[in-house]
Structures are given as structure tokens and as C-alpha cells.
N, C-alpha and C positions, 0 to 999 in steps of 0.2 A: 089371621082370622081368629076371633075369641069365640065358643061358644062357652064361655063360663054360667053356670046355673047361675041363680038371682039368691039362691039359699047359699050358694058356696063363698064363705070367708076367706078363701085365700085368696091374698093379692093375685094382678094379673102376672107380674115379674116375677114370680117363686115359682119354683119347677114341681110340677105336680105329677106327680109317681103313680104311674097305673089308672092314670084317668084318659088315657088316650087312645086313638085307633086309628086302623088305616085302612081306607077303602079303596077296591078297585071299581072304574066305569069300563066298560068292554065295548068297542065301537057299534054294540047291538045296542047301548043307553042302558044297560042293565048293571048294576052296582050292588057289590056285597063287602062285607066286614072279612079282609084278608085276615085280621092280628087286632086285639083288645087287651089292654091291660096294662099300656106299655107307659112310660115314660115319656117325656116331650121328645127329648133328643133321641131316643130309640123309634119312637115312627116316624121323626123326620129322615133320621138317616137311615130308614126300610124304605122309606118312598125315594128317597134318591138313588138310593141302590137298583131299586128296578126302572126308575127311567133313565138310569145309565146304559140299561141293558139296550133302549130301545126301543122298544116296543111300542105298539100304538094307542092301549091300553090309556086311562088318567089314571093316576095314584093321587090322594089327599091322606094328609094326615088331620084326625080332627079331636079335638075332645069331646070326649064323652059328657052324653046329657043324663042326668037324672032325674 
């Protein structure tokens, strides 16, 4: 999933540093910003780490809009 801004220059395939985040959904439908700041490969591998644990929880990793 891309959420790439329309003003942002950088390719889709460059790894973009600190424009990323990870949200949780709670089986209540309620969703907050766990972690911001991150790297592509640092909130993909936070999200898989916690649905390794289990949990019933949704984790996404997404980038960040501005």
C-alpha cells in the first residue's frame, strides 16, 4: 500500500527514513499511532513482531501523510 504525498519526490522503490508508522486497531474499532518516525523495514518488522505474539489486535504499517 503507498500512501506517498503528491508533493513528495521520492521514488516509490527508495527507502524512505522516518516517514513511516504503525498503527494498532483494538477489536473495540479504535486505532492509535503505536510508533512514528520509523523507517519502511523498521515498522514492517514492529508489525510483524506483534502479530507473531498473537494477539487479536490489527497492526499496519503506513507512511506517513503530510
Amino acid at each position: 500500500m503507498n500512501h506517498q504525498a503528491a508533493h513528495d519526490s521520492q521514488p516509490d522503490d527508495s527507502p524512505a527514513t522516518g516517514e513511516w508508522s504503525v498503527w494498532r486497531q483494538g477489536d473495540d474499532g479504535n486505532r492509535f499511532v503505536m510508533a512514528e518516525g520509523l523507517s519502511e523495514a523498521a515498522a514492517r518488522q514492529m508489525v510483524a513482531e506483534f502479530e507473531a505474539r498473537g494477539h487479536k489486535q490489527l497492526y499496519q504499517a503506513s507512511r506517513m501523510q503530510y
